[in-house]
C-alpha positions as MATLAB code, in Angstrom:
seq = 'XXXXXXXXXXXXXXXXXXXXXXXXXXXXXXXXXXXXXXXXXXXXXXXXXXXXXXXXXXXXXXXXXXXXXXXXXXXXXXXXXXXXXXXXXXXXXXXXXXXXXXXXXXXXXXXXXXXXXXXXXXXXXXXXXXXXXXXXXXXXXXXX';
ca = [
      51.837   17.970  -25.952;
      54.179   15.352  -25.078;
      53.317   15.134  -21.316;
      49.745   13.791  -22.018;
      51.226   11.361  -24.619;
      53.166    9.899  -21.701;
      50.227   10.027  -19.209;
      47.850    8.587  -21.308;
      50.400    5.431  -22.202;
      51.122    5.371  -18.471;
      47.035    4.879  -18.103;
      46.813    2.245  -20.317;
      49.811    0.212  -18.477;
      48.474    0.822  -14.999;
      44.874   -0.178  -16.293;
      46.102   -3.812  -17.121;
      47.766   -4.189  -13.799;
      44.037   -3.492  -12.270;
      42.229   -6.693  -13.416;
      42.259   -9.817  -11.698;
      41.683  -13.107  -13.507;
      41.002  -16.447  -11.579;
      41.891  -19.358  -12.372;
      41.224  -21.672   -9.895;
      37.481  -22.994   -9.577;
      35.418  -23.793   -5.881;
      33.009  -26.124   -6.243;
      29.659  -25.565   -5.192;
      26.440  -27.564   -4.168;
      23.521  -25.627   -6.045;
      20.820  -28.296   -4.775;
      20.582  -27.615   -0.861;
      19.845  -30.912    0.531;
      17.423  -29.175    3.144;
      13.825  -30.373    3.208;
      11.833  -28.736    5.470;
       8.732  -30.986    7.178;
       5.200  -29.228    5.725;
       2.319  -31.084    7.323;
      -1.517  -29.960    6.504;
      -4.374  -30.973    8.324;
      -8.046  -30.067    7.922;
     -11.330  -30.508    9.192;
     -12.636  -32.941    6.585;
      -8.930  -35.547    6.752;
     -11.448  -38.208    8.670;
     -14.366  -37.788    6.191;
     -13.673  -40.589    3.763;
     -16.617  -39.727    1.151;
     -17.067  -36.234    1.252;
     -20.545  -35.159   -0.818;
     -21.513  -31.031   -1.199;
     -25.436  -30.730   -1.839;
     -25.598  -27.192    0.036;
     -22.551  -26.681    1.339;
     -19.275  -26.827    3.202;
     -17.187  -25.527    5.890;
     -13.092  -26.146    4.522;
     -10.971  -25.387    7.440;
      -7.267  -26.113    7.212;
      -3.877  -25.355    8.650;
      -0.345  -25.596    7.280;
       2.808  -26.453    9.910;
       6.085  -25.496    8.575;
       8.991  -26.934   10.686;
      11.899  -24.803   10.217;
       9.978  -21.851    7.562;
       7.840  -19.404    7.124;
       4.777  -19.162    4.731;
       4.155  -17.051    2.023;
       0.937  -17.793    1.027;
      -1.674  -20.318    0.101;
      -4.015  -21.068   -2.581;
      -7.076  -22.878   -2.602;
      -8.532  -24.660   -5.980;
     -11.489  -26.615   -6.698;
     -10.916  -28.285   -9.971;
      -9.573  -25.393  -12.230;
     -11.207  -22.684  -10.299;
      -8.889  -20.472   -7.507;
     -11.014  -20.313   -4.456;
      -8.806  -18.260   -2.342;
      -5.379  -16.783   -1.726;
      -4.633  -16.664    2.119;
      -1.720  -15.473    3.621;
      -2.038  -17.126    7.082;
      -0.816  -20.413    8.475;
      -4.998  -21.547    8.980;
      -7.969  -20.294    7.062;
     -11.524  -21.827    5.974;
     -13.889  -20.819    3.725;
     -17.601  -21.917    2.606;
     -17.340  -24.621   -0.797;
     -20.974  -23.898   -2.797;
     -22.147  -26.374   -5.614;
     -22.542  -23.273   -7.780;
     -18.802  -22.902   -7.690;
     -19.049  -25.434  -10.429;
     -21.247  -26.056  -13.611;
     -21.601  -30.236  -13.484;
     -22.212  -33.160  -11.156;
     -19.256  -34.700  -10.312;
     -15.640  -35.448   -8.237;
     -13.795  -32.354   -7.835;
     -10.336  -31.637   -6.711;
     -10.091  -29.709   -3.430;
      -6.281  -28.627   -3.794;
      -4.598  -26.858   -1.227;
      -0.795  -25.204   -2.278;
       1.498  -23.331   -0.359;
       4.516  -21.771   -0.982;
       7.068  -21.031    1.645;
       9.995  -19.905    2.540;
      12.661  -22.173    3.032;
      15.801  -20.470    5.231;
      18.020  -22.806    3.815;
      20.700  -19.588    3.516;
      21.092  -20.086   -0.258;
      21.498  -17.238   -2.437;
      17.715  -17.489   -3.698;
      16.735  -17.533   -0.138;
      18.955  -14.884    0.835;
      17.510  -12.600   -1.950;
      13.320  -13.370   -1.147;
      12.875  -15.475   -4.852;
      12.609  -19.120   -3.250;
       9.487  -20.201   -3.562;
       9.130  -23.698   -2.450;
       5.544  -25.497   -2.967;
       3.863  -28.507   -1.205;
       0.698  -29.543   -1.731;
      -2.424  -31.712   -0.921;
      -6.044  -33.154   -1.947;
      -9.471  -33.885   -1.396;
     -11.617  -35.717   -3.085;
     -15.516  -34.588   -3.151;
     -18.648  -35.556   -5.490;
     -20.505  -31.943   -5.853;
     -24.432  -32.608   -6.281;
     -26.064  -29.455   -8.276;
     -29.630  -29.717   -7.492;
     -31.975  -28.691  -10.861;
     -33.954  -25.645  -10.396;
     -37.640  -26.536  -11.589;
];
């Protein structure tokens, strides 16, 4: 009965010698001053005032220097168009994607990957986001 005693107080003096405590501290730069060049282009950039009355061929394409995308999404106003997971895409824009007359939003956002080597980029959860828009005047015609 003694034996364990001994072992058990033994334990609990070798346990203590097992942890390590630092006290010195490394700083670290969260904020990775990396910026990777994101340049979009599409076929209506020359068209200064764009007007839909039928409709509308968007083609675009995203250039990542240094990066890879993820995906893209496509809105008109409030209303998600499209989720696209290549570098170029177009789709057909329809006035009865919207309710009113008016300027809409035509906003393109993708999210890419940066390979900046941080540990969110290490681990697949940094999502970095650039955008762009167009402006265009939607004409519903009135069915009579």
């Amino acid at each position: 009965m003694r034996k364990p005693g001994i072992v058990f107080i033994f334990l609990i003096i070798l346990t203590a010698s097992c942890f390590y405590t630092e006290t010195d501290r490394y700083p670290t730069d969260i904020i990775s001053e990396y910026n990777p060049k994101i340049t979009f282009s599409s076929n209506i950039d020359t068209i200064k005032d764009i007007t839909v009355t039928d409709s509308l061929l968007f083609s675009y394409k995203v250039a990542i220097d240094t990066g890879s995308l993820y995906f893209s999404d496509v809105y008109l106003g409030n209303l998600h168009l499209v989720r696209s997971d290549t570098t170029s895409d177009s789709l057909w824009i329809y006035p009865g994607y919207v309710n009113n007359n008016g300027d809409y939003e035509l906003t393109l956002v993708s999210y890419f990957k940066s390979y900046s080597e941080s540990l969110a980029d290490i681990m697949n959860a940094e999502f970095l986001a650039a955008d762009t828009s167009w402006s265009i005047n939607i004409i519903r015609e009135e069915v009579k």
